[in-house]
Every structure is written in C-alpha cells, then in structure tokens.
C-alpha beads as a LAMMPS data file, in Angstrom:
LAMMPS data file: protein, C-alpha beads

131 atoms
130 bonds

1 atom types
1 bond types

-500.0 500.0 xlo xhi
-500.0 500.0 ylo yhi
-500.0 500.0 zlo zhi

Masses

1 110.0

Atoms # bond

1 1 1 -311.351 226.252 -444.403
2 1 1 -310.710 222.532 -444.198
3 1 1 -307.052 221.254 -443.182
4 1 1 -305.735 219.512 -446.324
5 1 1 -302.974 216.774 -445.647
6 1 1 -300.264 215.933 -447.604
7 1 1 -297.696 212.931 -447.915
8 1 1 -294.652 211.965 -450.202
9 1 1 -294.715 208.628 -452.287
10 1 1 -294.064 206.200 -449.412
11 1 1 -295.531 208.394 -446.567
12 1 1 -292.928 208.729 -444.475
13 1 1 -293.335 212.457 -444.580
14 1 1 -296.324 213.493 -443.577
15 1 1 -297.799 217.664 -443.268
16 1 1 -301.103 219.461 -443.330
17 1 1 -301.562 222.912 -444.548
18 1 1 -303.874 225.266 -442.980
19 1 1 -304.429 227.700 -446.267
20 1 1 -307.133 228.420 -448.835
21 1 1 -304.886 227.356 -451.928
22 1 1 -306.701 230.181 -454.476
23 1 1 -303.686 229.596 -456.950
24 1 1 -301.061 227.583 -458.304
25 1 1 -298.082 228.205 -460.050
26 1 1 -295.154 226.821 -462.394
27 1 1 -291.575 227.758 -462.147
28 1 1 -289.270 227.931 -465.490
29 1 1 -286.240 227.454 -463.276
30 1 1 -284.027 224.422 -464.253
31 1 1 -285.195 222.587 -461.335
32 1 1 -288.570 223.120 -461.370
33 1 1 -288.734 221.813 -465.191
34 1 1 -286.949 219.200 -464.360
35 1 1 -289.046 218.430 -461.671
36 1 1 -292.230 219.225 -463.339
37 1 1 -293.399 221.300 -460.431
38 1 1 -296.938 222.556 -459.853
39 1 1 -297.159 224.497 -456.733
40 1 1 -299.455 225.742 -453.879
41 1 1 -298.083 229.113 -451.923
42 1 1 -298.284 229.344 -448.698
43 1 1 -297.011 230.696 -445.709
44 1 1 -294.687 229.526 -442.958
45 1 1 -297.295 229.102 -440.649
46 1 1 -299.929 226.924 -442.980
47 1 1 -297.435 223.848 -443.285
48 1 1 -297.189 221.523 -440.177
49 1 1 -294.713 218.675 -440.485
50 1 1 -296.989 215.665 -438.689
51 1 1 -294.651 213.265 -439.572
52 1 1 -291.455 212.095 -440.758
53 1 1 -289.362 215.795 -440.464
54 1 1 -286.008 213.635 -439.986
55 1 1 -286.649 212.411 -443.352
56 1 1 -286.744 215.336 -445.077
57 1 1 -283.848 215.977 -447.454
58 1 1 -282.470 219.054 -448.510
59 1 1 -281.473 220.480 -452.096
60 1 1 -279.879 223.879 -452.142
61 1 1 -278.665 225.474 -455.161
62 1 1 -276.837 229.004 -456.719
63 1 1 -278.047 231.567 -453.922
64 1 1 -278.748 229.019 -451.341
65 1 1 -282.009 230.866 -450.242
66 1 1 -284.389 228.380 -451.428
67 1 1 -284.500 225.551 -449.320
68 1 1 -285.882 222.199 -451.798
69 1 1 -287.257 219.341 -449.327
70 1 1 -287.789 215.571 -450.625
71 1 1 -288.320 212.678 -449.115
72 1 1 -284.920 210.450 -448.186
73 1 1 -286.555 207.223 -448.961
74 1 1 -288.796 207.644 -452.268
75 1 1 -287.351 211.524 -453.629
76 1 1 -290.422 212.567 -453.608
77 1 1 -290.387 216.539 -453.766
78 1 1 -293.117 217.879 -451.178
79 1 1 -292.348 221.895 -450.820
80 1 1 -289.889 224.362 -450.762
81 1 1 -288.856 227.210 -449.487
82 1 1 -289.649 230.184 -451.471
83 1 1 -286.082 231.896 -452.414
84 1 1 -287.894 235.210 -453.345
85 1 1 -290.535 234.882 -450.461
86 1 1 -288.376 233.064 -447.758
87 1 1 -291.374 232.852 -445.097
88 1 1 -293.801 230.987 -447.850
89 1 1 -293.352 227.602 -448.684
90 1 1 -294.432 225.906 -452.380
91 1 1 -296.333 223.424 -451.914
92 1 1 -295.943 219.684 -454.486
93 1 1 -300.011 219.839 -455.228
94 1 1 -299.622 216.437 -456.340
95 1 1 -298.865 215.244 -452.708
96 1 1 -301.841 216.319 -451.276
97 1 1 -304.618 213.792 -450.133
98 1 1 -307.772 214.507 -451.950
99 1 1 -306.950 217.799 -453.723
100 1 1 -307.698 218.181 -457.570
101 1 1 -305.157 220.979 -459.270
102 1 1 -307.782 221.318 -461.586
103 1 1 -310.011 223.407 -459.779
104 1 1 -307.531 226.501 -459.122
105 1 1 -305.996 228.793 -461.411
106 1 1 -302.385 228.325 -462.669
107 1 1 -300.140 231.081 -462.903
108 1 1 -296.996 230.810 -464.530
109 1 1 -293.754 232.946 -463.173
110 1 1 -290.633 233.031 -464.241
111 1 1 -287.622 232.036 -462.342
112 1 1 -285.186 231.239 -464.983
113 1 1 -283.863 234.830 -465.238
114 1 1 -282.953 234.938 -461.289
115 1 1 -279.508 236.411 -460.978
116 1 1 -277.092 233.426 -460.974
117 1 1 -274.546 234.557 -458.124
118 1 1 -272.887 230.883 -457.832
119 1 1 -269.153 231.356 -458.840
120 1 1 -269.109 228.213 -460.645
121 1 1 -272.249 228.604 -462.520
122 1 1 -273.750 225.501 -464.679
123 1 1 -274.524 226.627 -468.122
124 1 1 -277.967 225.558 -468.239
125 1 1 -278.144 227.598 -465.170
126 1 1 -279.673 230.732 -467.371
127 1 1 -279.915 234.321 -465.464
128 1 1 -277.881 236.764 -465.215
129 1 1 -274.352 236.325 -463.690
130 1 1 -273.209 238.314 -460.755
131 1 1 -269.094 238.415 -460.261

Bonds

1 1 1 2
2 1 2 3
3 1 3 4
4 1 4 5
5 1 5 6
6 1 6 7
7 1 7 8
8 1 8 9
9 1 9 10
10 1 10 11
11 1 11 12
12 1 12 13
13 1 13 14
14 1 14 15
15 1 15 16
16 1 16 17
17 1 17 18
18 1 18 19
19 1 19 20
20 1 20 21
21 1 21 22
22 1 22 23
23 1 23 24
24 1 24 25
25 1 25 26
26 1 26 27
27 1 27 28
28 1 28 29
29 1 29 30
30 1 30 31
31 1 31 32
32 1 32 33
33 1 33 34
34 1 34 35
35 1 35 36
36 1 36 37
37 1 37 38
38 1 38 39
39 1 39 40
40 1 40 41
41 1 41 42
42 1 42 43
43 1 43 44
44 1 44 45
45 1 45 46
46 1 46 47
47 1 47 48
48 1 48 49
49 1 49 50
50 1 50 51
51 1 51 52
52 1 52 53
53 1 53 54
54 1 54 55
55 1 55 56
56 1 56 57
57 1 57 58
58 1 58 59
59 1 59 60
60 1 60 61
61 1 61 62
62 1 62 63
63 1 63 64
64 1 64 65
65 1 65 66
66 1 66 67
67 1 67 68
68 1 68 69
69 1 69 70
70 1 70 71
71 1 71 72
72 1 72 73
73 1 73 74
74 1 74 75
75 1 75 76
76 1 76 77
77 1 77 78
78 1 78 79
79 1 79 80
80 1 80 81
81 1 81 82
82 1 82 83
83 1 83 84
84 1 84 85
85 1 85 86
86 1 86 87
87 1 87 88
88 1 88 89
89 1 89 90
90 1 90 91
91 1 91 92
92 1 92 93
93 1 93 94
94 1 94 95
95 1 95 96
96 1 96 97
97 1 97 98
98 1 98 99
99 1 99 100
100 1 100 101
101 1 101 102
102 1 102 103
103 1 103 104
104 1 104 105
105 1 105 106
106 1 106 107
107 1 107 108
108 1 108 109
109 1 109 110
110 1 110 111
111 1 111 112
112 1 112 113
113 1 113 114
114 1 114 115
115 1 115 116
116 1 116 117
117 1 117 118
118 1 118 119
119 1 119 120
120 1 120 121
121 1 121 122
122 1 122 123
123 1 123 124
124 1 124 125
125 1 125 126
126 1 126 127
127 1 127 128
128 1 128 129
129 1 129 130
130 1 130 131
C-alpha cells in the first residue's frame, strides 16, 4: 500500500493517509448534500496532518460528535470526524493527489434520520427529535 496525499484548494492543508481506500460513501445528511460529499473511511491512525493543522477550521453541528474540518483560507472541506465512528475520519476523495473515485465502490448510507438532540433544531434538520 502506497501513501496517498491529500491537499485543500490552496494547499495550505496538507495530509497523507496510510489506508487501502476499498470504498466510498455518500451521506444524505443536510451537510453532506450540501456539500456534495464523497468520502474515503478511515481510521484515526491513516490520516497524518503534514501541513497546515493551524488552518484547519472546525464545523460542529446538533450532537457535536462529528468534528467537520475545512480549510480557513479557501473552505475547502478535507475530512471529518465520523460522529457514529468517532476514531475514523471521512476522507474529501476529491482532495487527494492522483486518486480517481472511479475505481472504488460507492456505498450510500443514510445519515439524515440521526436523532436530532439540538434543542433548537433547524427544520431541514430531519431525524428524529430527542427532548
């Protein structure tokens, strides 16, 4: 297995991951549609920040668990952390150097129907609500 590297838009964030990336999947969550996400899984330990960690941003939403990182300067989503698998990250495949989505599987999941727990809740937030 071959290192693959990874940058946002303007490259001040740089990673590698360390991870045979054997699927990819989509997200039906508001954000991720918004975002258009297509994702790589992988764990903690696979993603190395080379470059650029003090220009990571940070997007939390309803449970707080996932942990949305962008790029300060260009916005550029590059990965996540994983709010049901909090020790995997999900990986922007469109930020890696080299890699063509088209060769792996996509697997869609569904994260639209995650319990909503915020006490202010967004109506296009969908789920259920929790009181």
């Amino acid at each position: 297995m071959n290192p693959i590297d990874g940058s946002c838009h303007c490259g001040a964030v740089r990673f590698r991951l360390s991870a045979e990336i054997a699927e990819l999947t989509t997200c039906d969550c508001s954000l991720c549609v918004k975002k258009n996400a297509l994702m790589a899984k992988v764990p903690e330990a696979a993603l190395e920040i080379t470059a650029g960690a003090d220009n990571l941003g940070l997007y939390e939403w309803n449970t707080r668990r996932a942990k949305h990182h962008f790029c300060r300067t260009c916005g550029i989503y590059v990965f996540h952390r994983k709010r049901a698998a909090p020790d995997w990250f999900g990986v922007n495949v469109f930020c890696l150097d080299g890699f063509d989505p088209g060769t792996v599987p996509v697997r869609a999941t569904e994260g639209a129907n995650m319990t909503v727990v915020d006490p202010n809740p967004r109506p296009e937030w969908p789920g259920p609500r929790e009181g």
